[in-house]
C-alpha positions as CSV (number, residue, x, y, z in Angstrom):
1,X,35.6,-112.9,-14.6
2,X,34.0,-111.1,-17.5
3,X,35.6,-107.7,-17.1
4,X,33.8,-104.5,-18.9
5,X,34.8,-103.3,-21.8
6,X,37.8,-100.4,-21.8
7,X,35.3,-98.0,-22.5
8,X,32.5,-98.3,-20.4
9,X,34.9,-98.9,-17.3
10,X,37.0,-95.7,-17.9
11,X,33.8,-93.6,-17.8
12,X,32.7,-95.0,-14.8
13,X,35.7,-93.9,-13.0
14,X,35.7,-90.8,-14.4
15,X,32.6,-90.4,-13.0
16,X,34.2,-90.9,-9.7
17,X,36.5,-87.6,-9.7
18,X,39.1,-89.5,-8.4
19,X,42.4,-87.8,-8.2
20,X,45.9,-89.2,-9.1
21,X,47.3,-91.3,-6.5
22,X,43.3,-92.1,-4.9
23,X,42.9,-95.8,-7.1
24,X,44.8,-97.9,-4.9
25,X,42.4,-96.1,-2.4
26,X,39.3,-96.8,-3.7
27,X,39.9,-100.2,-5.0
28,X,40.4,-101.1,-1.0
29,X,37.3,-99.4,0.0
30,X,35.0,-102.3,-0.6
31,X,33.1,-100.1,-3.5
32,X,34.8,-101.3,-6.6
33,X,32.4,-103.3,-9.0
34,X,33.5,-106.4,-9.4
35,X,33.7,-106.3,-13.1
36,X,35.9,-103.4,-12.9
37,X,39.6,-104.5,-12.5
38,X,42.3,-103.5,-9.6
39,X,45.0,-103.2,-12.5
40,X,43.6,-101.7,-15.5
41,X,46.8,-101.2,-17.2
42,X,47.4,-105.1,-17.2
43,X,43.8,-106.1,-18.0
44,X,43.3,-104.0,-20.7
45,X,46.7,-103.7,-22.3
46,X,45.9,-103.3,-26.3
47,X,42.8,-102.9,-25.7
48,X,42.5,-98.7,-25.2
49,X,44.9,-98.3,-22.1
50,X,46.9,-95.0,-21.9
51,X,47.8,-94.1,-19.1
52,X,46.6,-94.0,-15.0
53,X,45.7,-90.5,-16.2
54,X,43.5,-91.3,-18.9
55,X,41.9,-93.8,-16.8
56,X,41.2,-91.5,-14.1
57,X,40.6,-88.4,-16.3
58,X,43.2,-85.9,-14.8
59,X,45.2,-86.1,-17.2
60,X,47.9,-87.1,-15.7
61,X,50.8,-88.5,-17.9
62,X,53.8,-90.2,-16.3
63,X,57.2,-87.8,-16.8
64,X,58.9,-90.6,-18.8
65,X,56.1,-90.9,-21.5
66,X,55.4,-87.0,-22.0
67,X,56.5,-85.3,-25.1
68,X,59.2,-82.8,-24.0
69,X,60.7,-80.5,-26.3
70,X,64.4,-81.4,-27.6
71,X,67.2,-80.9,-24.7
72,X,68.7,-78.1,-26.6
73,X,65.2,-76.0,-26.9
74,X,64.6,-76.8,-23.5
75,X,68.2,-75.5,-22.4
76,X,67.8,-72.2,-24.7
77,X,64.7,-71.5,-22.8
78,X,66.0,-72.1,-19.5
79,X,69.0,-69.9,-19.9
80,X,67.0,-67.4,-21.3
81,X,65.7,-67.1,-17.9
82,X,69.0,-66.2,-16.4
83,X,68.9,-68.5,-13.1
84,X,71.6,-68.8,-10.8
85,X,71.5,-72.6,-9.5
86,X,69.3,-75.5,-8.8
87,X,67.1,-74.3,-6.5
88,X,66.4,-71.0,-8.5
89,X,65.2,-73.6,-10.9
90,X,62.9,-75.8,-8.2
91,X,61.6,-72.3,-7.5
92,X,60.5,-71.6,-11.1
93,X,58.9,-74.5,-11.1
94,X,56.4,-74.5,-8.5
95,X,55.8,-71.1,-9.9
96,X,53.4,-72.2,-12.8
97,X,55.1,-70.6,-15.3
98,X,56.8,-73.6,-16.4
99,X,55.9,-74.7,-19.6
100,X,54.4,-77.9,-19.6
101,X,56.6,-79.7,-22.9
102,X,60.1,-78.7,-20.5
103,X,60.6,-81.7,-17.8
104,X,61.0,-80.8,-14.1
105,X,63.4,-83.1,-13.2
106,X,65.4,-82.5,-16.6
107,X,68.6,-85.2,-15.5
108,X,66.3,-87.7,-15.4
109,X,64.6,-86.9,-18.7
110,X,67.7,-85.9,-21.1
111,X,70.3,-88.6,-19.4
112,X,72.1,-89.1,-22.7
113,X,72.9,-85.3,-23.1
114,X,73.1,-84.1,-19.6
115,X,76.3,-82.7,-18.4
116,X,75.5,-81.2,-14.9
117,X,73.2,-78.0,-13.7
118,X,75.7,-75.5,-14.2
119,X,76.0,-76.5,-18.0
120,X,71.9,-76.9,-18.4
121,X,70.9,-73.6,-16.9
122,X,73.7,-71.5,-18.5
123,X,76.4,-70.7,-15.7
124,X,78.6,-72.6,-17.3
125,X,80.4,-70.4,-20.5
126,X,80.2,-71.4,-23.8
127,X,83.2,-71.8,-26.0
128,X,85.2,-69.3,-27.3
129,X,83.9,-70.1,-30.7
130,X,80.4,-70.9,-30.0
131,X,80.4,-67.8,-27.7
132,X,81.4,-65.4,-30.5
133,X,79.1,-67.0,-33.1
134,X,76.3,-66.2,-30.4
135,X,76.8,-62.7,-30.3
136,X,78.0,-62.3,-33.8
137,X,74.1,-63.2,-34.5
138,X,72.4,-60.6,-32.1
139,X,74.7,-58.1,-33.8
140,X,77.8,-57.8,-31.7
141,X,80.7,-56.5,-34.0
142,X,82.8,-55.3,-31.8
143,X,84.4,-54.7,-28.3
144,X,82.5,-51.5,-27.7
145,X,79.2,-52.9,-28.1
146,X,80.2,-56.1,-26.3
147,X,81.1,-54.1,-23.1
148,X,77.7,-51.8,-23.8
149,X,75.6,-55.0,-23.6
150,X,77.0,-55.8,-20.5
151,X,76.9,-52.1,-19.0
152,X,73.5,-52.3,-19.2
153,X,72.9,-55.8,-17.8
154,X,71.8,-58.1,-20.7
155,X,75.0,-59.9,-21.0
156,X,74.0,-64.0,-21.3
157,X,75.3,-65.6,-18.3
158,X,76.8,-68.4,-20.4
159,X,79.2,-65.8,-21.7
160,X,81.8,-64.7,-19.4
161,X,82.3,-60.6,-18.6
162,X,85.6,-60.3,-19.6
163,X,86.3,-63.0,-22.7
164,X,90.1,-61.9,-22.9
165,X,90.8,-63.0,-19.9
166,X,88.9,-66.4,-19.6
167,X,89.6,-67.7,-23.0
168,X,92.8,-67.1,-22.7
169,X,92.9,-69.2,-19.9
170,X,92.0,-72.1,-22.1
171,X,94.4,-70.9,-24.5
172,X,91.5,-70.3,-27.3
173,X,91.5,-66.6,-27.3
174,X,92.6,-65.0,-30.6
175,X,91.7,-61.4,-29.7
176,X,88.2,-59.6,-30.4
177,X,88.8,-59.6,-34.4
178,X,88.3,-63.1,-34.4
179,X,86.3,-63.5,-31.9
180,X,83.3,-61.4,-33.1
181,X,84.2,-62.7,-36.8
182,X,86.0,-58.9,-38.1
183,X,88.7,-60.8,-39.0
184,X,91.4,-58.2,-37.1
185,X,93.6,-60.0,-34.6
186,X,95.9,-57.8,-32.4
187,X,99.3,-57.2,-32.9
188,X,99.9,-58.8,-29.8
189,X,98.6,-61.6,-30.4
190,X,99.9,-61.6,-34.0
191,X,103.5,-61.7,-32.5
192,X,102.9,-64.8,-30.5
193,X,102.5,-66.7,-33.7
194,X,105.0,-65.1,-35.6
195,X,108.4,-67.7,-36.8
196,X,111.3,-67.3,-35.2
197,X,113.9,-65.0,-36.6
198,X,116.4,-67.6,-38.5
199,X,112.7,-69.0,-40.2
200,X,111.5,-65.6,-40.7
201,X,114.7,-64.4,-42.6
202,X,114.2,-67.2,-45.1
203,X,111.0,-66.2,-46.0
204,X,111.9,-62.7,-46.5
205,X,114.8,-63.5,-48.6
206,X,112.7,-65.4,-50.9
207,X,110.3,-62.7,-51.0
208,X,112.9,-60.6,-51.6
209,X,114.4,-62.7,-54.9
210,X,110.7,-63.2,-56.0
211,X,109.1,-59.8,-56.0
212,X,112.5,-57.9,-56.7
213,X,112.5,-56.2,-53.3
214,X,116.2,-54.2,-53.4
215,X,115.8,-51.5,-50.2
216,X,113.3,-49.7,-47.8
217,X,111.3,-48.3,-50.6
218,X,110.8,-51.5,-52.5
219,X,109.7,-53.3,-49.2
220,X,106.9,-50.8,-48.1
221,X,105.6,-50.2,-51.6
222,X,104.8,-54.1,-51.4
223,X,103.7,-54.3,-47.5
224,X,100.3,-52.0,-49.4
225,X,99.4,-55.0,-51.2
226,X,100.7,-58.0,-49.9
227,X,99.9,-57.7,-46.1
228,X,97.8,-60.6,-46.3
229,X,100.3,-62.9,-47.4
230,X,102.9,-62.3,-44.4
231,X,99.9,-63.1,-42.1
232,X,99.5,-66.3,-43.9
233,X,103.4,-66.9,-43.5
234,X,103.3,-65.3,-39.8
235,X,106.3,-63.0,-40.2
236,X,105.8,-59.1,-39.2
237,X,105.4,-56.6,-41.6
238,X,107.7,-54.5,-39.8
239,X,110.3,-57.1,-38.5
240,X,112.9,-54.7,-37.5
241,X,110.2,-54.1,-34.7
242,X,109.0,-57.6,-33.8
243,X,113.1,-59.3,-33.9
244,X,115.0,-56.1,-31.7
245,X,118.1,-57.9,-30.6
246,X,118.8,-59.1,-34.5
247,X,120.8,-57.1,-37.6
248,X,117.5,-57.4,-39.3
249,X,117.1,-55.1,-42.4
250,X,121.0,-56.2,-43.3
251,X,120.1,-59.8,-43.3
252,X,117.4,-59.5,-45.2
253,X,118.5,-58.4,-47.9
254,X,121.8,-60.9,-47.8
């Protein structure tokens, strides 16, 4: 059989207005030239075949060979949309607003990224860290703020009401200082970090002997400008407050 070439063939189907699922159809209806093949895509493989869209002219391309935008800009626009589950999703798209470069079926599509709906739409939270960085970069410096945004509503879903209280949970929560990048962390949180009295007393001692540190006086003229290195050696600034059940001012200065 002498077939025709690519070119001619494809615009006499298009000239058929066939729609996408019809060709099986119409190659069973007795009305298919003979020099027209049943499977196009085998016949004239290399030789200008596309796709059963382009043969039939809708347009049609098969999900697994469309150009889709990356996972993570498709999951940034779908969680800008603030759905709830699944079938909020199916809903959106029979809608017509979906985009056409973001995949319907999106587990199918982005299999070596894809966690599970709850992570892909956004009701799933984001890290601690990843969550902070988020907000840090619409210009959330603070806890105020934080609890304005979501006062009024226009808190992400991805990022959970009350951080405190979840991250802490996951034992990741360093207080809002560090979590909107100020670089404050609560005294409370300080404390749980702080060494243990027989550790701390060592390290004040040999601040004591280094800096020349004698009584009271000495100790809080030096807590003006050196506050940053106790942090870094996680003793108190004001031990006599953090160790309550120890002698602590006397040992010190033994």
């Amino acid at each position: 059989m002498t077939w025709r070439s690519f070119k001619e063939a494809r615009k006499f189907v298009h000239s058929l207005k066939l729609k996408s699922g019809t060709w099986w159809e119409y190659t069973k209806s007795g009305k298919k030239p003979d020099d027209i093949p049943t499977n196009p895509d085998l016949v004239y493989k290399n030789k200008g075949w596309i796709s059963r869209g382009d043969w039939l002219g809708t347009g049609y391309v098969q999900p697994s060979k469309r150009q889709y935008r990356s996972f993570k800009e498709a999951r940034k626009y779908i969680q800008s949309l603030e759905l709830k589950n699944s079938t909020d999703w199916n809903r959106y798209c029979t809608s017509g607003k979906k985009p056409k470069d973001i995949p319907s079926r999106p587990e199918n599509i982005y299999k070596k990224e894809w966690k599970n709906w709850k992570y892909f739409i956004g009701n799933e939270f984001l890290s601690c860290k990843e969550a902070g960085k988020f907000l840090r970069k619409q210009g959330i410096t603070s806890q105020g703020q934080y609890e304005r945004l979501c006062k009024d509503g226009k808190r992400p879903n991805f990022i959970p009401a009350t951080p405190p209280k979840t991250y802490k949970l996951k034992g990741t929560w360093n207080g809002w200082g560090e979590f909107l990048g100020t670089g404050k962390i609560a005294d409370q949180i300080k404390a749980t970090k702080y060494l243990p009295w027989p550790e701390a007393k060592k390290e004040y001692q040999r601040l004591g002997k280094k800096y020349g540190l004698i009584g009271y006086s000495d100790w809080i003229r030096f807590l003006k400008t050196h506050k940053n290195l106790l942090d870094k050696l996680n003793i108190p600034a004001h031990p006599w407050q953090t160790y309550t059940k120890e002698r602590v001012w006397r040992e010190m200065k033994k």
